[in-house]
C-alpha positions as CSV (number, residue, x, y, z in Angstrom):
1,X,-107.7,-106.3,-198.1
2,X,-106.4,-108.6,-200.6
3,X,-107.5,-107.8,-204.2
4,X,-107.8,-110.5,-206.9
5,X,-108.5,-108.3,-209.7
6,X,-104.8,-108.8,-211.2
7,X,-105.2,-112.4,-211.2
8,X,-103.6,-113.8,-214.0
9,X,-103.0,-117.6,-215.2
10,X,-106.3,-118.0,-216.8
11,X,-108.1,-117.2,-213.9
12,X,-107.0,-119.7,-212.2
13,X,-107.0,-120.3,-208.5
14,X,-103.3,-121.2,-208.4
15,X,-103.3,-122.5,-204.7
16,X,-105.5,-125.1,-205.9
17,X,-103.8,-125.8,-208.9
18,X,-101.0,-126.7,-206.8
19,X,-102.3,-129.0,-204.5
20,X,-105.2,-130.6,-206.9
21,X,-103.2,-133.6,-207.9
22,X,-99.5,-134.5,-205.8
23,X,-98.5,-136.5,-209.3
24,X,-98.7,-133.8,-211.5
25,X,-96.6,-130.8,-209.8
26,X,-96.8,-127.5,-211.0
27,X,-93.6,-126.2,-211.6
28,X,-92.2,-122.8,-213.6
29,X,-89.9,-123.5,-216.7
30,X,-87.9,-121.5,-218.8
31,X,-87.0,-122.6,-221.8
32,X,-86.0,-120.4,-225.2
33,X,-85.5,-117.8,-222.9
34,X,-89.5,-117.8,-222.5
35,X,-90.8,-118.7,-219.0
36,X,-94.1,-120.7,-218.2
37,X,-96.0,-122.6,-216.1
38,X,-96.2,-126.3,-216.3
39,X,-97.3,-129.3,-215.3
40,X,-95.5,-132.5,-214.9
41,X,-96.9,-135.9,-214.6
42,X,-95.8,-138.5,-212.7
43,X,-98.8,-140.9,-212.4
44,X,-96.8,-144.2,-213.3
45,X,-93.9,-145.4,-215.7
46,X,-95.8,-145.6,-218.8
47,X,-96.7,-142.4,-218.8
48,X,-94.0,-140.1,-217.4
49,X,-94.3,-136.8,-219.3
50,X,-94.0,-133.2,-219.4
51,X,-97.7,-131.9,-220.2
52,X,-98.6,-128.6,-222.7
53,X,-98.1,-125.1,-220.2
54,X,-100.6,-125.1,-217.5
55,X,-101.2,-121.4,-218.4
56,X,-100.1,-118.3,-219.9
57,X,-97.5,-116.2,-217.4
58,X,-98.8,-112.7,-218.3
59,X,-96.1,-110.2,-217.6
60,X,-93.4,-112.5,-218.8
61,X,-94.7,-113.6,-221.9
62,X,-92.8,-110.7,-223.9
63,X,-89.6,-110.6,-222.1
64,X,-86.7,-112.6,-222.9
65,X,-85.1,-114.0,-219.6
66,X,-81.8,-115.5,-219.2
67,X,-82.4,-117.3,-215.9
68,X,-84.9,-117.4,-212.8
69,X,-84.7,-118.1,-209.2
70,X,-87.8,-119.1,-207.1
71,X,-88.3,-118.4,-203.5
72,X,-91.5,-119.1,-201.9
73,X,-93.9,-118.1,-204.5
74,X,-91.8,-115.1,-205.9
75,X,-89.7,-115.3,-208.9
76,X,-86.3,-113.2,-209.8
77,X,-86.2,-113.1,-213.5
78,X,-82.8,-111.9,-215.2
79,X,-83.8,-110.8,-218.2
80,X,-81.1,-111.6,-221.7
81,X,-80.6,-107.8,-223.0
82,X,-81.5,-105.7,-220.3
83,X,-78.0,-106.0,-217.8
84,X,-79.1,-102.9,-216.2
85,X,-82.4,-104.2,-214.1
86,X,-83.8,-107.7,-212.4
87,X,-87.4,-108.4,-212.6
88,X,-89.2,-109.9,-209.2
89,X,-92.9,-110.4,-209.1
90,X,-95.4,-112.5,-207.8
91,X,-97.2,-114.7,-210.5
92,X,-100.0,-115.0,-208.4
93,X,-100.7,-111.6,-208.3
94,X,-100.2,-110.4,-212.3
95,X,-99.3,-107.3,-214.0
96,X,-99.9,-105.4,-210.7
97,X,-97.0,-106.6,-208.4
98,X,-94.0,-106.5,-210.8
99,X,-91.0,-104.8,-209.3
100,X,-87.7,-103.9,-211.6
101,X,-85.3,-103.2,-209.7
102,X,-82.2,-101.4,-211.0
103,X,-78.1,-102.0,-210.7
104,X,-75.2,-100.9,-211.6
105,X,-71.8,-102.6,-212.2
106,X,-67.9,-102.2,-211.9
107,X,-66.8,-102.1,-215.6
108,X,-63.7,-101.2,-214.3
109,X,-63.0,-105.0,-212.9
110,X,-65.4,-106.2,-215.2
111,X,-63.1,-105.0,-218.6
112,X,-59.9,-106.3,-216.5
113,X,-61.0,-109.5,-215.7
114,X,-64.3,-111.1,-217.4
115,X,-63.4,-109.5,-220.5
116,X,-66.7,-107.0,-219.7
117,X,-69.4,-109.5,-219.5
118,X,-72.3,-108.2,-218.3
119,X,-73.8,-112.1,-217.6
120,X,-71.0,-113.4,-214.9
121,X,-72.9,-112.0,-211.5
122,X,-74.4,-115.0,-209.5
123,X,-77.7,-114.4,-207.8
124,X,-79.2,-115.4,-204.5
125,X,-83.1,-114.6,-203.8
126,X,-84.2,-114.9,-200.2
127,X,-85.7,-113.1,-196.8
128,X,-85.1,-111.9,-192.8
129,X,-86.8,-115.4,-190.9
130,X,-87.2,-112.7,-188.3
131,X,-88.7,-110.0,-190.3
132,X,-89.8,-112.4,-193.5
133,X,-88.0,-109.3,-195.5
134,X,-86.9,-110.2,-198.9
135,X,-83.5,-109.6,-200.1
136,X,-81.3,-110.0,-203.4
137,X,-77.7,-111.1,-203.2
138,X,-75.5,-110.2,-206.1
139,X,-72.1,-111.0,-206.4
140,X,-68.9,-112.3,-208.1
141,X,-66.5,-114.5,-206.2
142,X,-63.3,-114.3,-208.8
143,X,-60.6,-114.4,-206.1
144,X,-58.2,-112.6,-205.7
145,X,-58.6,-110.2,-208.9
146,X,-62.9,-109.2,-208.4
147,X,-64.6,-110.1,-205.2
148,X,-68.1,-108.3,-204.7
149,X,-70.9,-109.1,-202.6
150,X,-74.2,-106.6,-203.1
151,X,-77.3,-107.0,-201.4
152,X,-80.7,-105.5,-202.7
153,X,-83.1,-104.5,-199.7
154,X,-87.1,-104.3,-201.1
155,X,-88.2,-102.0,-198.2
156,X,-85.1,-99.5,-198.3
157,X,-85.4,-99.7,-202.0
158,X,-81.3,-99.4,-202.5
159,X,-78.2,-101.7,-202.5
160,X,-75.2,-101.4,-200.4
161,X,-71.8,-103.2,-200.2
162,X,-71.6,-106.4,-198.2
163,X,-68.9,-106.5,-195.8
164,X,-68.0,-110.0,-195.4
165,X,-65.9,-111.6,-192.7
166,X,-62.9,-113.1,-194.0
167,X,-63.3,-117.0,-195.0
168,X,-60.8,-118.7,-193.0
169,X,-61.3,-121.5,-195.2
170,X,-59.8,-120.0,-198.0
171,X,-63.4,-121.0,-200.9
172,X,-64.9,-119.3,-203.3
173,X,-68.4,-120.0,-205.6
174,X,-67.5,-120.3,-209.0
175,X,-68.7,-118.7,-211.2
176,X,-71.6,-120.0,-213.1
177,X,-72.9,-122.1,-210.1
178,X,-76.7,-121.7,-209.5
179,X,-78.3,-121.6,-205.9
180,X,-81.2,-122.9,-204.7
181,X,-83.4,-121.3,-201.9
182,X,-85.1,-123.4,-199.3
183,X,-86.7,-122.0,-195.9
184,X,-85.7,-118.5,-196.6
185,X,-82.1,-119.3,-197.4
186,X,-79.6,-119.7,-200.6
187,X,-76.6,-122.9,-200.8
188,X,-74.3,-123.4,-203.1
189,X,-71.9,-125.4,-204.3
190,X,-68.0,-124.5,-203.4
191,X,-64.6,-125.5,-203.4
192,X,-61.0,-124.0,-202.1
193,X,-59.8,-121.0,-204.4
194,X,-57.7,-121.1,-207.1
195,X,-57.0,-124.8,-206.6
196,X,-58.7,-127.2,-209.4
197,X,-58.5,-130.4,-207.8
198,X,-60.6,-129.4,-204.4
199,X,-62.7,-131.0,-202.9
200,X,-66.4,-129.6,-203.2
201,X,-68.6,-128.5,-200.6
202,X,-71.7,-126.8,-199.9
203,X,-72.1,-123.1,-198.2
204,X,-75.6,-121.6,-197.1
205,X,-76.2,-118.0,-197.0
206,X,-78.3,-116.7,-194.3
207,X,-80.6,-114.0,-195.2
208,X,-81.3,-113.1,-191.3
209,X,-77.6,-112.8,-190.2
210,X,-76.3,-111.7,-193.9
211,X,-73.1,-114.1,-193.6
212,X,-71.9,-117.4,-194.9
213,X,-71.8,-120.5,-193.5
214,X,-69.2,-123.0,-192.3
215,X,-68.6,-125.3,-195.2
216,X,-71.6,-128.4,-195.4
217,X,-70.4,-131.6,-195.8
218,X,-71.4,-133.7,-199.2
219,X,-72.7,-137.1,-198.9
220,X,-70.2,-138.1,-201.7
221,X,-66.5,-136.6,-202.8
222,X,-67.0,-134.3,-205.7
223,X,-64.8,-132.1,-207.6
224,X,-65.4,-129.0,-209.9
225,X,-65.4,-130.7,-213.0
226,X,-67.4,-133.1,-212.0
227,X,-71.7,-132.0,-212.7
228,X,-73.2,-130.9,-209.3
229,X,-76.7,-129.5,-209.2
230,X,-79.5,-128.7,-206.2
231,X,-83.1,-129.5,-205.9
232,X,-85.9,-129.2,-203.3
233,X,-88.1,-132.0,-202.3
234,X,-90.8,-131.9,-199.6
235,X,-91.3,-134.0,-196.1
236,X,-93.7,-136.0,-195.7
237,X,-95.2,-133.5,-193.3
238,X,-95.3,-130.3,-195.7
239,X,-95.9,-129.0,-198.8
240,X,-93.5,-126.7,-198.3
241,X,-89.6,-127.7,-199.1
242,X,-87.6,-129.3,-196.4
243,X,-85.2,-130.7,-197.9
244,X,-82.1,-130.5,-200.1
245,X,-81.6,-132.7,-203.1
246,X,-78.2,-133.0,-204.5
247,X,-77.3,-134.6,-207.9
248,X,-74.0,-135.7,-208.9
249,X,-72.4,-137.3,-211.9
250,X,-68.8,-137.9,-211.9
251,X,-66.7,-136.5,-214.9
252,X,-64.9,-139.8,-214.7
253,X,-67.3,-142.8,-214.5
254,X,-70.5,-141.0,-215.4
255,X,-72.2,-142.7,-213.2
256,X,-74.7,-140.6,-211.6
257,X,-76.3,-140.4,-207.5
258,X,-78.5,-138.6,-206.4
259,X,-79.1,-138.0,-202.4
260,X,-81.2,-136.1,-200.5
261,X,-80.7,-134.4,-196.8
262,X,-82.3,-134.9,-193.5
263,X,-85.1,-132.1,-192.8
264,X,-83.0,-128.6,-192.5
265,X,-83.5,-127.1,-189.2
266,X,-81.0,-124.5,-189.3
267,X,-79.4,-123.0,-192.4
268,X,-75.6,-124.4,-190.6
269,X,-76.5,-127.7,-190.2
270,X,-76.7,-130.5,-192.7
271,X,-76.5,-133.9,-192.9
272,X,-77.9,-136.7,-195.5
273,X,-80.0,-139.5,-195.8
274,X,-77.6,-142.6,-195.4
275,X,-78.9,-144.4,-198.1
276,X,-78.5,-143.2,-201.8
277,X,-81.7,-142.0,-203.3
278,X,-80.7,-143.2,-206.8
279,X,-77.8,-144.3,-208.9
280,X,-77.2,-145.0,-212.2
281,X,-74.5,-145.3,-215.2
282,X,-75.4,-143.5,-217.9
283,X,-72.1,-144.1,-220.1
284,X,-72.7,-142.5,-223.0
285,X,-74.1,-138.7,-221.6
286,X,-72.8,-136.1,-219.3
287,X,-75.1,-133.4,-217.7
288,X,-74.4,-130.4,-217.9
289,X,-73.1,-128.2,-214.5
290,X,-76.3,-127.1,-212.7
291,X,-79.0,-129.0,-214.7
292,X,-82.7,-129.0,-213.3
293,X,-84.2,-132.0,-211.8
294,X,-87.1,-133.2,-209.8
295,X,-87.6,-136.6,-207.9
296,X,-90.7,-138.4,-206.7
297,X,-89.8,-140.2,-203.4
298,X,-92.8,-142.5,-203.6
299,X,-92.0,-143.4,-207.1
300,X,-88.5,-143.4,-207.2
301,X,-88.7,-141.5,-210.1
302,X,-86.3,-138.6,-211.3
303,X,-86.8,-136.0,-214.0
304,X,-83.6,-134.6,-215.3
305,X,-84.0,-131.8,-218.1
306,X,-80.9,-131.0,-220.8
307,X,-80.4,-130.7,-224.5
308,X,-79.6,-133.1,-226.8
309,X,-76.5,-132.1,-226.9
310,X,-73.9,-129.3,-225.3
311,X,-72.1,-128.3,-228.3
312,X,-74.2,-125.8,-229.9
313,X,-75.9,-128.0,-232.5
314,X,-78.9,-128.9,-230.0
315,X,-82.2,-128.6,-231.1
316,X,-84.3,-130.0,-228.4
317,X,-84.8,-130.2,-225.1
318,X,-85.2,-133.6,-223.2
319,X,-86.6,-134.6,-220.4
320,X,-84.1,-137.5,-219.3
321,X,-86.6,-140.1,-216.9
322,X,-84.8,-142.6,-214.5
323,X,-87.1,-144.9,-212.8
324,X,-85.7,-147.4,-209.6
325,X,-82.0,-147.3,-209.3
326,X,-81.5,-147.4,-205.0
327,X,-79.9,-149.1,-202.9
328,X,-82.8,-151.7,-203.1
329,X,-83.3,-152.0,-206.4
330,X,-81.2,-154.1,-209.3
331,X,-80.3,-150.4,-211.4
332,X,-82.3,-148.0,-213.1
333,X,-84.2,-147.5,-215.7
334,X,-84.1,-144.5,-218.5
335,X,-86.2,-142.9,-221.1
336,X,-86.1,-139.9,-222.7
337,X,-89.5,-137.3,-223.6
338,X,-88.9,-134.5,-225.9
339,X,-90.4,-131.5,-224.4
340,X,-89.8,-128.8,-226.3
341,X,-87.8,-127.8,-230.0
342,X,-84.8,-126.0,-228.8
343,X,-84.9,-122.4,-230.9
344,X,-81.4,-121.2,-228.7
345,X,-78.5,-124.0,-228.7
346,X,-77.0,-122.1,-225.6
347,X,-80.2,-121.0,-223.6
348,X,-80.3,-124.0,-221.3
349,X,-83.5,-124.7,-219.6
350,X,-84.1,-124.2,-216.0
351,X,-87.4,-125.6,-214.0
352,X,-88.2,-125.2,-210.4
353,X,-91.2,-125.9,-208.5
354,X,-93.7,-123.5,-208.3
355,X,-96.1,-122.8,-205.0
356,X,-98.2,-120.3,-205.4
357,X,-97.9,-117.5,-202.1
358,X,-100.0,-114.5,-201.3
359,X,-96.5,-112.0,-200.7
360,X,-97.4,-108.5,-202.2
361,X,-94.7,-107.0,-203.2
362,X,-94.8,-103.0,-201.9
């Protein structure tokens, strides 16, 4: 039987609160190394704001995170000080269905090559679409001097070493690049090792079959200095994600796109909307790499969130609001909410969508 009695957010029933109103989405953000729960509303283009927290996340309310990942209703936390454990938990269910989980490192490679930083492992959050199993990838992908690929399994309780067939298209994930989860799954940005000027791609990690994919095609030619980032957005015939959403802004132009995919089937098999979801030149700004974003398809609104500046002398953070701007429209329109006073000039914020689930973690 499922108990209720560690049900946290005010009390709130949180399934409602996600589906009471489609133009004001509930979504988790971490700012100032602080996660909460928000709401953000889209209702028309006067009024396109980020509201005051939806409610207090209890449990995470006293522990400094560094980053978060969100699949289906659970939420990896990494917290800032602690390098020696990762927090998962279900919001839904409060302070009785937190799980830290403990790792370990190579400091060995680590010293050698990342001059010991504890902060350079990229994470992946997903499950078994067979089994619905939850796992954790951890790894770095620093060819050739540190490659290391770890995978966390909840119901063994243990990682192990993941033995990875060779990639006969010679690409690594750089470091630094954030994935995003959709339908069980992880995808992120890559590009051909050790060579600068590659051409970028995307790769999906199955959670069932623990391998990569085949490199995805990109509805656009991007390059690694060039800002790349992943969203979610929703068909029209679930609530649920179904679709990738990519942004990119070139490093020469600035001028920004932003596309979204055909509903995903299978995790090796992409392809994109042929028209461009929304464009605009924004010549005086450049996001930075992996910056959080949310679009409105009905609207044709997007919600891009950054600081005021990436030089360490920020001191808020923005929510950057482009209204119009496809292939149907004349160009786009921008304006800019403060949402919060930035405390940490190089915590950048993070803000994915949030649906509440009923997983119990064991």
């Amino acid at each position: 039987m499922l108990s209720r009695c560690y049900h946290l957010f005010a009390n709130k029933h949180l399934t409602h609160l996600a589906a009471k109103n489609k133009d004001h989405p509930l979504v988790v953000m971490m700012m100032n190394h602080r996660v909460e729960l928000m709401r953000l509303d889209l209702s028309n283009e006067d009024k396109v704001v980020v509201v005051n927290p939806e409610a207090k996340l209890i449990g995470l309310d006293q522990i400094d995170v560094r980053e978060i990942f969100h699949c289906d209703g659970l939420l990896l936390c990494i917290p800032e000080e602690d390098h020696y454990r990762l927090l998962v938990w279900n919001p839904y269910w409060g302070r009785g269905q937190p799980r830290w989980i403990e790792h370990t490192h190579n400091h060995d490679l680590l010293d050698t090559h990342l001059s010991g930083r504890l902060d350079r492992y990229t994470y992946g959050l997903g499950y078994n679409n067979c089994s619905s199993q939850y796992k954790i990838l951890r790894f770095i992908d620093y060819p050739p001097n540190f490659v290391e690929f770890k995978i966390y399994d909840f119901n063994s309780d243990s990682w192990r070493i993941l033995d990875l067939p060779p990639r006969p298209d010679n690409w690594n994930i750089k470091l630094d690049e954030r994935g995003l989860s959709l339908k069980g799954n992880t995808y992120w940005f890559a590009s051909e090792a050790l060579n600068f000027d590659a051409i970028c791609f995307l790769v999906c990690f199955d959670f069932t079959t623990e391998t990569f994919s085949l490199p995805l095609p990109l509805p656009f030619e991007a390059f690694p200095d060039d800002t790349l980032s992943l969203s979610s957005s929703s068909s029209s015939s679930s609530s649920s994600p179904q679709q990738l959403v990519v942004l990119f802004q070139s490093g020469d132009t600035l001028e920004m796109e932003i596309w979204i995919s055909n509903t995903i089937e299978k995790p090796n098999a992409l392809s994109w909307n042929i028209k461009v979801f929304l464009s605009a030149n924004i010549p005086e700004w450049f996001f930075r790499k992996s910056v959080s974003f949310f679009i409105d398809q009905e609207k044709k609104v997007a919600v891009v969130f950054d600081k005021n500046a990436h030089n360490g002398t920020s001191i808020r953070e923005i929510a950057y609001i482009f209204f119009g701007g496809g292939v149907d429209d004349d160009g786009s329109s921008l304006k800019q909410q403060v949402v919060k006073e930035s405390k940490y000039p190089f915590c950048y914020s993070h803000v994915c969508y949030y649906v509440p689930s009923l997983v119990q973690l064991n």
